[in-house]
Steps between C-alpha positions, in 0.01 A plus 500: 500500500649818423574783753216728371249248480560417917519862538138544344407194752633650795299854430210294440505349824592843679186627312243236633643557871413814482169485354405219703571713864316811314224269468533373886505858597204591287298198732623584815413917438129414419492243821707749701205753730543851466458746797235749439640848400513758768286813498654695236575879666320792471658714192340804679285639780242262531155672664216278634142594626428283792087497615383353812140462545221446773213282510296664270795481224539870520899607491544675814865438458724658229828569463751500209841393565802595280763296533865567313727259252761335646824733439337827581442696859287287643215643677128361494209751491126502620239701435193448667181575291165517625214302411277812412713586200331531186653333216378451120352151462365469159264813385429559850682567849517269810696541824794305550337288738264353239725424216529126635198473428509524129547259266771675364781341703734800402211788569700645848843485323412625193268772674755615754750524209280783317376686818867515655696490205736193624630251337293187710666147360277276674235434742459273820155475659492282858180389579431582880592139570802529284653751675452345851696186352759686440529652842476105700770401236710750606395431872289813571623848604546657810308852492501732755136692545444816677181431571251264522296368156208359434504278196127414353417122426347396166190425725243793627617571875812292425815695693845480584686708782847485453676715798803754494820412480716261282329247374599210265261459255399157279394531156147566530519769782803690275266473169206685690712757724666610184197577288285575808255856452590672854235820545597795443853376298578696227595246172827588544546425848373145360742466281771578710367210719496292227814576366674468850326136538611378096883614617520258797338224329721592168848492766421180553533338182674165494829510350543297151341545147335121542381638824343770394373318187342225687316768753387707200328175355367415837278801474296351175208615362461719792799730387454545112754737317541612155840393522660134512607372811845461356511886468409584855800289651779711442280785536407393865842400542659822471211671699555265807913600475424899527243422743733331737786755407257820585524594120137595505301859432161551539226751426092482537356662125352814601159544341188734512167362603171529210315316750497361862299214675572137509633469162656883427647601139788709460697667233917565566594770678745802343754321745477186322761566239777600696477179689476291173795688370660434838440106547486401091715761326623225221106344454293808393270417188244746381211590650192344319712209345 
């Protein structure tokens, strides 16, 4: 045999070797599990409208919480808006506490986009229930009341007394002390209430994005958002970190009343903007988007 033909041979062989462990790895890559990719990270500010409501699925609650990209000054913002706000829904107007009720899942984020002119990414809407899950997963708060409260049952006559003094509270108790209508509060004394009760639960976070993932998916149907649960995590993430690093600010919306009783409207007040500007500098959209 010449020396070229066992030359040709011995490439031959080389060649099926190495096709033969391409083909090996090919079978053990499809066989192989992947890990599930991590939340990618926010490209930039990232600003959520969180809703709590009460029994009668009216949004007491609101806040929206802006919360920055990895890589910048971290800070997180709040700004507490009350429920009497009037927001465009459609060809008509509704108060902020009633856009859960629309069939229009985006009608509060869309609404409070147009009426504040702010960028609003997303929505998250915890049923009353919802929300005191997420205060027994976290273990309760400890608040600390100046006075006594009374907190109304669902049932005529129904009352609670809960004294002065710190008290740790379970889910249920925290869902309906921070929504609760106290006479003669102003809605922004609410909402400063509220606010103050959503920052210790929010402090408490567990640390870990499957944490936070599996608690977010605990909440089910009772929590809907316009955004995928996948989304929230790093979102949540970075808002427990400047939570438990005091890299907060916070600031009640201020707004003028159209009309008072038990379910008041109310326009923005000339103060509004400044505060926008203030909290949101980089998420202004226009007005009437």
């Amino acid at each position: 045999m010449s020396v070229a033909a066992r030359v040709l041979i011995v490439a031959l062989g080389a060649l099926a070797i190495v096709l033969g462990l391409g083909a090996i790895a090919l079978v053990r890559g499809d066989t192989t599990p992947h890990p599930e990719p991590s939340p990618a990270p926010m490209p930039m500010e990232r600003i959520l409208l969180l809703q709590v409501l009460d029994h009668e699925g009216y949004a007491l609650g609101n806040v929206v919480i802006g919360v920055e990209p990895p890589g910048e000054p971290q800070k997180s913002t709040f700004l507490g808006v009350p429920s009497s706000l009037l927001v465009p829904v459609g060809d008509d107007f509704e108060t902020l506490g009633q856009t859960p009720g629309d069939p229009d899942t985006r009608a509060a984020v869309e609404g409070l986009q147009a009426t504040l002119g702010l960028r609003v990414d997303g929505g998250l809407t915890l049923d009353r229930l919802a929300f005191a899950g997420l205060v027994d997963a976290v273990d309760g708060i400890w608040v600390k009341l100046p006075d006594a409260i009374i907190i109304p049952g669902e049932e005529s006559g129904d009352i609670r007394r809960i004294p002065a003094g710190w008290i740790k509270m379970d889910g249920v108790t925290t869902a309906e002390y921070a929504i609760l209508r106290v006479p003669g509060e102003t809605d922004a004394e609410r909402m400063e209430r509220f606010t103050e009760v959503l920052d210790l639960v929010l402090a408490e976070l567990p640390f870990g994005e499957e944490r936070i993932r599996q608690l977010l998916t605990s909440l089910g149907s009772l929590a809907p958002s316009t955004v995928p649960t996948q989304d929230l995590v790093p979102f949540f993430l970075q808002l427990s970190s400047d939570m438990r690093f005091g890299r907060t600010e916070y600031a009640v919306l201020p707004v003028d009343l159209m009309r008072g009783g038990i379910r008041p409207a109310s326009v923005p007040a000339s103060k509004a903007e400044g505060i926008l500007q203030q909290l949101f500098p980089d998420a202004r959209a226009p007005v009437g988007m």
